[in-house]
C-alpha positions as CSV (number, residue, x, y, z in Angstrom):
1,X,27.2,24.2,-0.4
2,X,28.9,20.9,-2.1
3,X,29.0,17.9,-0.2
4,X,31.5,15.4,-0.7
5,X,31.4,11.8,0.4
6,X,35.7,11.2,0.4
7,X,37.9,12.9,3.0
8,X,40.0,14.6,0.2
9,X,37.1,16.5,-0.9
10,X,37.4,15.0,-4.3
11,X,34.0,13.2,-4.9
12,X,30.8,15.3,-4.4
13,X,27.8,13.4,-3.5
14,X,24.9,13.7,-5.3
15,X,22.0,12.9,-3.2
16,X,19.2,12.8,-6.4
17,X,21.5,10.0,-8.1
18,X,21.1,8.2,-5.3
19,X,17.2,7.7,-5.3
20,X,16.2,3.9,-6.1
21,X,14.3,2.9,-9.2
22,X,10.7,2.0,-7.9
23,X,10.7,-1.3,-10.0
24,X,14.1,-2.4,-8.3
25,X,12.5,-1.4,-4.9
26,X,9.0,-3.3,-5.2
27,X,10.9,-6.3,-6.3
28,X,13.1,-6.5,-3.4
29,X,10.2,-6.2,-1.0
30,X,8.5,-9.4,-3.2
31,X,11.6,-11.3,-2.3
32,X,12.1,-10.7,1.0
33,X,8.1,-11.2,1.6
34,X,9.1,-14.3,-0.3
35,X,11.0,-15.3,2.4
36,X,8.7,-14.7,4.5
37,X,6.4,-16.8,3.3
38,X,9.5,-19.6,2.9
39,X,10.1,-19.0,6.3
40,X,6.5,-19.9,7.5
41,X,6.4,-22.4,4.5
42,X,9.5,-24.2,6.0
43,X,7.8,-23.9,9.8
44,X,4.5,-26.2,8.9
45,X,6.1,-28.3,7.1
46,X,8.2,-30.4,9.5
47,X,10.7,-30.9,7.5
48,X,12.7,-32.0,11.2
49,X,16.3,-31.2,12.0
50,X,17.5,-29.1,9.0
51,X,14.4,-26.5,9.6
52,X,16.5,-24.6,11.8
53,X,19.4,-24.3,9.3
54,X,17.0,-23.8,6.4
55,X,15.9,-20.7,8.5
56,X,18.8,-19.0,9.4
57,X,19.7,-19.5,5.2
58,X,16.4,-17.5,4.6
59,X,17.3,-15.1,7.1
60,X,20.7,-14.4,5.7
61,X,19.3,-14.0,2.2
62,X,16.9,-11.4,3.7
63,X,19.3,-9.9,5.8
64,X,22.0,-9.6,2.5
65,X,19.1,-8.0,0.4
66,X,17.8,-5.3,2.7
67,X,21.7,-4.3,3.3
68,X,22.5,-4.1,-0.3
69,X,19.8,-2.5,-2.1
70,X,17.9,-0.5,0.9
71,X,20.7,0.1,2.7
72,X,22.5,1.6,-0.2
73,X,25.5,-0.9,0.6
74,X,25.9,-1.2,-3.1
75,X,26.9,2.4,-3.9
76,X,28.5,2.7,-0.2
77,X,32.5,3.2,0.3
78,X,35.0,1.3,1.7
79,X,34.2,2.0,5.7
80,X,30.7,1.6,4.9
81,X,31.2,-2.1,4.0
82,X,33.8,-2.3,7.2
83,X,31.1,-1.2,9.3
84,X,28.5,-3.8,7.3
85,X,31.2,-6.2,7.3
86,X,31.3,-6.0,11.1
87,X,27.6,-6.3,11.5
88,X,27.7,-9.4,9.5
89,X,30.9,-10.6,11.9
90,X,28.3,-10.1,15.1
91,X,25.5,-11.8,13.3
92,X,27.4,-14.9,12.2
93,X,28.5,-15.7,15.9
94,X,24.5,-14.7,17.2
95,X,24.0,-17.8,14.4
96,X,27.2,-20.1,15.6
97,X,26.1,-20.1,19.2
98,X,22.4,-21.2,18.8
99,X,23.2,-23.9,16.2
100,X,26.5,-24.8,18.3
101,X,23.8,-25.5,21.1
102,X,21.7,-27.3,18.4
103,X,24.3,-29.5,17.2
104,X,25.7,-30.5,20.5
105,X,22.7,-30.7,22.6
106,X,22.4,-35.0,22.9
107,X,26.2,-35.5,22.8
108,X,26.5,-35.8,26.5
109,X,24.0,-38.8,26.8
110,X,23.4,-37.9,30.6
């Protein structure tokens, strides 16, 4: 039984092609354990007002990683990346509101 990953049955999917290299899979765990490490690196050091942006930078970076290589996003189709694409819409406005909030917060002056 063929499996095809197009609608026109044009394309068959070859699930062995599609297994990682080990070396390109250890080294994308070092960087996002990297950022971990940033992440905590950037929490003790009181670095003041940007630490917040500085983490949400790291978290994007992480977040951008683990969808391209582990989630397979860079051999993925078209409505694979609309779905990611989507995701990344939702996430960006989870970012906006807290950091809207940040931003704002002593305007008032009350």
């Amino acid at each position: 039984m063929a499996f095809y990953f197009d609608h026109k049955h044009q394309k068959l999917d070859n699930p062995a092609a599609s297994v990682d290299n080990p070396g390109a899979i250890i080294a994308v765990w070092v960087a996002i354990f990297v950022g971990v490490i940033a992440t905590i690196g950037v929490s003790l050091s009181h670095i003041g007002d940007s630490a917040l942006i500085v983490h949400m930078l790291i978290s994007a970076v992480q977040v951008g990683l683990v969808g391209y290589y582990w989630m397979h996003l860079n051999k993925a189709d078209s409505l694979t990346w609309l779905t990611a694409g989507s995701a990344l819409f939702i996430m960006l406005i989870l970012f906006a509101m807290p950091l809207s909030d940040y931003l704002t917060r002593f305007l008032g002056g009350l």
